[in-house]
C-alpha positions in Angstrom: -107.8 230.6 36.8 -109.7 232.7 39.3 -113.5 232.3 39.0 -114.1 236.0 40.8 -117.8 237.5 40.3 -117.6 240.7 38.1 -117.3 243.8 39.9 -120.6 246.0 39.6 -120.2 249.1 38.3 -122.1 252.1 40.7 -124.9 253.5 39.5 -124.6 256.8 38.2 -125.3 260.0 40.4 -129.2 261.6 39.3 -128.8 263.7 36.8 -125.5 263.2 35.6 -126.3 261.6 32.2 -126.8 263.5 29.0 -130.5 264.5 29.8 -129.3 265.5 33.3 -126.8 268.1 31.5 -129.3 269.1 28.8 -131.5 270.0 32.0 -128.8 271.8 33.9 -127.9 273.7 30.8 -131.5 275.2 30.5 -132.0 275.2 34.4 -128.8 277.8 33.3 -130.1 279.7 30.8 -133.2 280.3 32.5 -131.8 281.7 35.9 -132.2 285.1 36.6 -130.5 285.7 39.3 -127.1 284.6 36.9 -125.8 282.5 39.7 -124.5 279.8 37.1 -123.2 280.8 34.0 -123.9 279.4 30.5 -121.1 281.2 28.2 -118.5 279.1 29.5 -120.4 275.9 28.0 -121.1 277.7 24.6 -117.7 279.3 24.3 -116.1 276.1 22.3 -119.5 276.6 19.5 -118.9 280.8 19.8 -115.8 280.0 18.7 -116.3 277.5 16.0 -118.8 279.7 14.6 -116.4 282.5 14.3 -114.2 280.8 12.9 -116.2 279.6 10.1 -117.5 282.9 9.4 -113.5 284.6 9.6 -112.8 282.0 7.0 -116.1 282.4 4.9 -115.0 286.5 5.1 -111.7 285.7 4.2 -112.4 284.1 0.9 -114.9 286.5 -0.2 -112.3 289.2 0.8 -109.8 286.9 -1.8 -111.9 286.9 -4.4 -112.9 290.3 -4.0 -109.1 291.4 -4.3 -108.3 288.6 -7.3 -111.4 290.1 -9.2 -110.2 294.1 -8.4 -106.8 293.6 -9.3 -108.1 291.5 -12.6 -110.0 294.5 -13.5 -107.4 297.0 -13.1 -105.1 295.0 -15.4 -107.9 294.8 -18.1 -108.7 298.6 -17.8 -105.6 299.8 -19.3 -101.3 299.8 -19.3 -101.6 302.5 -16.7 -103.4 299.8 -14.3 -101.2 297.0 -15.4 -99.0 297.3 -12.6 -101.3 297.7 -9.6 -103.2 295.1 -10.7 -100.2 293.1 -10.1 -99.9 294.5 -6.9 -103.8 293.9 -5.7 -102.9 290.4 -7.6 -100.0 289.6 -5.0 -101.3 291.4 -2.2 -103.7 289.2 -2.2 -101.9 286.4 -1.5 -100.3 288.2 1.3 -102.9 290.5 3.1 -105.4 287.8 2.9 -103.5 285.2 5.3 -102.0 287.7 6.9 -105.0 289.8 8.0 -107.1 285.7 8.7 -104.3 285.0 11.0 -104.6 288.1 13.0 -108.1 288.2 13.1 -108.3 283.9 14.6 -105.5 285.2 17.1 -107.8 288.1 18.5 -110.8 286.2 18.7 -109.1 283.5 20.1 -107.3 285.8 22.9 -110.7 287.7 22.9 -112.9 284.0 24.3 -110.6 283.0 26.4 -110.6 286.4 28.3 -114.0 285.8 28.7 -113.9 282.7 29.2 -111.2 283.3 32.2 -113.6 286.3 33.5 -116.4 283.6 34.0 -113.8 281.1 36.0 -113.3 283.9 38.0 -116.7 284.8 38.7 -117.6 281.0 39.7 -114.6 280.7 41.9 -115.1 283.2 44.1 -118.2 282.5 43.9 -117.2 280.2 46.9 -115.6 282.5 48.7 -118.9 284.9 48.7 -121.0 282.2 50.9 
């Protein structure tokens, strides 16, 4: 057995802990001359955000459609089939329109999200 002395760790470059990046980030948010940029931190919560509120629309949009097409079957024979149909639909539009809507908004960050790398890599090229 080796009796080596433990290797020290370095000491951590100023302002590189979690108060150091809470800092930064508002050192960000306050610049006015939008030399760093702050979206590209947020985009990860943007997205979470609208992804809760998609899914909080989609369910209401559900429920909206299961309670139509249960009202058109109760109003009468005539409305007996479409309410079937609004019934169903439901279960198909719904998804259907939820997935469509997450794959926009997810193509729709990134784009920005790519703009921004953009802008701070040639950056760079501007000095």
């Amino acid at each position: 057995m080796s009796d080596s002395a433990p290797q020290s760790m370095p000491a951590p470059a100023p302002g590189s802990g979690p108060a150091g990046a809470i800092k930064s980030f508002f050192k960000a948010l306050f610049d006015f001359s939008f030399k760093s940029f702050v979206s590209r931190r947020l985009a990860g919560i943007f997205y979470a955000v609208a992804l809760a509120l998609t899914a909080l629309g989609g369910i209401i949009w559900f429920f909206t459609l299961i309670a139509g097409g249960i009202a058109t079957l109760a109003s009468g024979s005539d409305g007996a089939f479409f309410g079937v149909l609004i019934i169903l639909g439901a279960f198909i539009i719904v998804p259907l329109g939820l997935f469509v809507a997450v794959l926009l908004l997810r193509v729709w960050i990134e784009a920005i999200v790519a703009l921004i790398a953009v802008a701070e890599n040639t950056a760079s090229l501007r000095k």
